[in-house]
C-alpha positions as CSV (number, residue, x, y, z in Angstrom):
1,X,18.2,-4.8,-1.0
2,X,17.3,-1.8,1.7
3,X,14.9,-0.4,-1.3
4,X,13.0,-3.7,-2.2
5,X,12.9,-4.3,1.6
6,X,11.0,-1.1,2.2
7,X,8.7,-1.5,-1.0
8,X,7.9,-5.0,0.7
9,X,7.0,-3.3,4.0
10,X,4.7,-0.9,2.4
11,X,6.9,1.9,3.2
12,X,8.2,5.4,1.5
13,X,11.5,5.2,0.0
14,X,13.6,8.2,-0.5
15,X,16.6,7.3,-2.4
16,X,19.2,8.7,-4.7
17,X,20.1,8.3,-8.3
18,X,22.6,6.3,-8.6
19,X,23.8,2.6,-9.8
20,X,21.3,0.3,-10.2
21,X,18.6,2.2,-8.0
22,X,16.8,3.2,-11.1
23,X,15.8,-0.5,-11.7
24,X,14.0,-0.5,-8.3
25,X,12.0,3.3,-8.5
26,X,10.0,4.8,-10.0
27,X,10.1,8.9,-8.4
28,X,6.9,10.4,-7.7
29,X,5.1,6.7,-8.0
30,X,6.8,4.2,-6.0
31,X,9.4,6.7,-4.5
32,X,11.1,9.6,-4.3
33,X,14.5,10.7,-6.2
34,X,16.9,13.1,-5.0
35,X,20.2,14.0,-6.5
36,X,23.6,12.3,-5.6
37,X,24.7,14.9,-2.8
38,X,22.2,17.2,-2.9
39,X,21.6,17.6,1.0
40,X,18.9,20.0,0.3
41,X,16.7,18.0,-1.9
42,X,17.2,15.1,0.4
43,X,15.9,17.1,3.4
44,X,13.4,18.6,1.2
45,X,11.7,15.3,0.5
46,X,11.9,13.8,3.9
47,X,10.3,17.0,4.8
48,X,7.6,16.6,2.1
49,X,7.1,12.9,3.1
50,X,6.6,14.0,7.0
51,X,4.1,16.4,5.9
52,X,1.9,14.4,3.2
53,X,0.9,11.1,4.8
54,X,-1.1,10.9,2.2
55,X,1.9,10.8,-0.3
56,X,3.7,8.3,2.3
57,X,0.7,5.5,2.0
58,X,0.7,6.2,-1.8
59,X,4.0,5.5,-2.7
60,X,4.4,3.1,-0.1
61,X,1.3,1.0,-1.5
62,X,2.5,1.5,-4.8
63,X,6.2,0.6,-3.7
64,X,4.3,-2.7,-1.9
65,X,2.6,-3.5,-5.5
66,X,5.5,-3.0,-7.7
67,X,7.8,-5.7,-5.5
68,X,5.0,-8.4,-5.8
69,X,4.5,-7.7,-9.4
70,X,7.9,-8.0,-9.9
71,X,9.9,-9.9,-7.8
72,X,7.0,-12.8,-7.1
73,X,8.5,-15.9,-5.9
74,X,7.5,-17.9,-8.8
75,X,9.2,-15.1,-11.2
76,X,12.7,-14.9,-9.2
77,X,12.6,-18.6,-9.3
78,X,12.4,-19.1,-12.8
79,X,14.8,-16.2,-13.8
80,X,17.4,-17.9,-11.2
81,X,16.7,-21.3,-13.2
82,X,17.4,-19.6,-16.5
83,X,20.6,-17.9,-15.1
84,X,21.7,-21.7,-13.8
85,X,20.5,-23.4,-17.1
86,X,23.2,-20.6,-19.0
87,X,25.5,-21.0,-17.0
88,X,25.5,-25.0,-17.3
89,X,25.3,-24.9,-21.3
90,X,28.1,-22.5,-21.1
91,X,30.2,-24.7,-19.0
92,X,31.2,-21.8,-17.0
């Protein structure tokens, strides 16, 4: 959620690659990916973020754009109805 909360904000995301983050980023247009555990490349991109505000407001705009494309109320809603309706017919 921290990731999509940040894209809502309009804000740079630095993240690594790992579980499900690759759903949520896109690295060098919505954010930035660094290595599990890679220390350096992590402090390489904060330090490249902190030094190219020009970068920050791009992938933060872009971040901004790609949560309202995709997670748009009316979208989540009828993906949640679809989910309920399966789960109904399947008598789960």
């Amino acid at each position: 959620m921290t990731v999509l909360e940040a894209h809502a904000c309009g804000k740079p995301v630095i993240a690594s690659n790992v579980g499900g983050l690759g759903d949520l980023v896109v690295n060098g247009e919505t954010s930035l990916l660094f290595k599990v555990g890679d220390v350096e490349q992590l402090a390489a991109k904060m330090l490249y973020i902190l030094r190219n505000e020009d970068m920050a407001v791009k992938l933060g705009s872009a971040g901004r754009k790609f949560v309202r494309g995709k997670f748009e109320i009316g979208k989540t809603i009828a993906m949640l109805e679809r989910i309920y309706e399966s789960v109904v017919v399947k008598g789960i």
